[in-house]
C-alpha positions in Angstrom: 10.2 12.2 18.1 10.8 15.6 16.5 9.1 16.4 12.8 12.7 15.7 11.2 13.1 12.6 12.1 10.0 11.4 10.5 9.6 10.7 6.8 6.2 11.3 5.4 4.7 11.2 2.2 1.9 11.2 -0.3 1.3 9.8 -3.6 -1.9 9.9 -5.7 -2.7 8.4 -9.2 -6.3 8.8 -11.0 -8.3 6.3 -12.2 -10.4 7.3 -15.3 -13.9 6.0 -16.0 -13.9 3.7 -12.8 -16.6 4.6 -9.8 -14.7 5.2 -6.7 -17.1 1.7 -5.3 -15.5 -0.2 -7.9 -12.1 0.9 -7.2 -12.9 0.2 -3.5 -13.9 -3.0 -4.1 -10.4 -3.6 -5.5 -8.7 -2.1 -2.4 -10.9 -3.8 0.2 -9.8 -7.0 -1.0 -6.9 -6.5 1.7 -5.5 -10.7 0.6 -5.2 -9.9 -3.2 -3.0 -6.7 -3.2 -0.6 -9.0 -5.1 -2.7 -8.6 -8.2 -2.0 -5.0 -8.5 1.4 -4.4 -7.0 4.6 -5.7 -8.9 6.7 -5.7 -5.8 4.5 -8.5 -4.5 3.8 -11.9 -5.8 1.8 -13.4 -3.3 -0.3 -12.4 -0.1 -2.0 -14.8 2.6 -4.0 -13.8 5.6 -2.1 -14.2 8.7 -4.4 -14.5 11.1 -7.8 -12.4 11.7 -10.4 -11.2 8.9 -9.7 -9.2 6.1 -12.2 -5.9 6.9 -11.7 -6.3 10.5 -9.0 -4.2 12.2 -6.3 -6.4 13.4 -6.0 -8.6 10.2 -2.6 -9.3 9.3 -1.3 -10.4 5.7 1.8 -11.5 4.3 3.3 -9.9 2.0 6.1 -11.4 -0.2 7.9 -10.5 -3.6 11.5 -10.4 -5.4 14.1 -9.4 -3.3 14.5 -5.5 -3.2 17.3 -3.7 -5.1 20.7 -5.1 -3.4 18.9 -8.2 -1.3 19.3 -11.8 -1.5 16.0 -13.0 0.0 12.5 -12.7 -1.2 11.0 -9.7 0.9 8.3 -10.2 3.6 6.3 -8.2 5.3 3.5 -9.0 7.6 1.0 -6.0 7.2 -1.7 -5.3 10.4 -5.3 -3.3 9.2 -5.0 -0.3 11.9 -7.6 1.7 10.6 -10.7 0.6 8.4 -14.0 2.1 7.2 -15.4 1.0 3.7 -18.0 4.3 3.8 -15.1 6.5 3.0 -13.4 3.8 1.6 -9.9 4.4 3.2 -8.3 2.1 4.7 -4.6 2.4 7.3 -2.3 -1.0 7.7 1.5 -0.9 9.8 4.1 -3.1 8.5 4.6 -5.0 11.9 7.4 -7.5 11.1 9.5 -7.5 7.6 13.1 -8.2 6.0 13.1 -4.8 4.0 14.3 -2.4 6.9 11.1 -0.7 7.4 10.0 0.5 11.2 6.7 1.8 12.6 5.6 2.2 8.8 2.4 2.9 8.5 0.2 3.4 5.2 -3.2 5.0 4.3 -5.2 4.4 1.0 -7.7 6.0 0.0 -10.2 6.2 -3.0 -11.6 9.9 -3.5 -14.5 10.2 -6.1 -13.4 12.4 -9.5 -15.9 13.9 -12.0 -14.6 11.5 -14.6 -13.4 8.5 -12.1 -11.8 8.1 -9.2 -8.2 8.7 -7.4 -6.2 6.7 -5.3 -4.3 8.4 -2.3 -1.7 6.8 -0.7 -0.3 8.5 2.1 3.0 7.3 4.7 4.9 8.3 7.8 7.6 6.4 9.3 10.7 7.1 11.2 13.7 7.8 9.1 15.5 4.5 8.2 19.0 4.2 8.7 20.6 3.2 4.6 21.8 1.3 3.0 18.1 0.2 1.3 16.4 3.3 2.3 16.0 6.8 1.6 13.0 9.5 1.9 13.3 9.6 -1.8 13.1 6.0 -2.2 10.7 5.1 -0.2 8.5 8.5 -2.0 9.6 6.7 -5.2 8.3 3.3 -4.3 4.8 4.8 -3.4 4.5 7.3 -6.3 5.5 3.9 -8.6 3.2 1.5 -6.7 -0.3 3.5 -6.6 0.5 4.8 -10.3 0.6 0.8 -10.9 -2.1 -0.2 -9.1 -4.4 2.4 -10.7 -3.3 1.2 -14.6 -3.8 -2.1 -13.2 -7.6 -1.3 -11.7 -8.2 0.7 -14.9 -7.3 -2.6 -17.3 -9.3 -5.3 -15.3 -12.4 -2.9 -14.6 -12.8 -1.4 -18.4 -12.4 -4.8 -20.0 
């Protein structure tokens, strides 16, 4: 596949005051990303062990922007290690139109905190849901929500 027909991207948003273990913590918790992310409202474990590569989740949330069904995605753990506290998942099966996505997050220790990186490549998606931009968009507005989120529960 040539470098143009891949879509790639990389969003980061800081988390103040928060060791990166705590924001980990958060993250490794692969069947609760529903508490952090506004695009889903509910997550179950599939089949397999969350922390063990393999484990799939299922995502689901409000339909996205021009759909009629809730969206699903079941979500596979491709990569894992807690000491650098990153972990990689590929969307294996969904209803949103996504392909060989796959998505890397990462806490990286600050002087005052920590950031979260999340990084994607995919193929480029044929529209009408889907666009570089969009899909940029979606991960630059979901990490920047997930870090508020982190901040709120872990300073209260």
């Amino acid at each position: 596949m040539a470098a143009e027909d891949k879509w790639q991207g990389k969003a980061t948003a800081k988390v103040p005051g928060v060791s990166p273990d705590k924001v980990w913590a958060v993250i490794d918790d692969y069947a609760n990303v529903y508490k952090y992310l506004p695009s889903i409202d509910a997550t179950t474990i599939q089949s397999g062990e969350p922390g063990k590569l393999g484990c799939v989740r299922l995502c689901s949330g409000p339909p996205i922007p021009g759909g009629q069904e809730r969206s699903l995605t079941n979500e596979k753990l491709v990569a894992y290690d807690p000491a650098e506290r990153t972990l990689s998942y590929e969307v294996v099966e969904n209803n949103i139109g996504f392909k060989d996505f796959v998505a890397t997050i990462k806490v990286l220790p600050e002087e005052d905190g920590s950031t979260i990186e999340w990084s994607f490549v995919t193929p480029a998606m044929p529209p009408p849901h889907w666009t570089e931009q969009k899909v940029m968009g979606y991960i630059g507005y979901s990490v920047n929500h997930m870090a508020q989120k982190i901040a709120e529960e872990l300073k209260a």
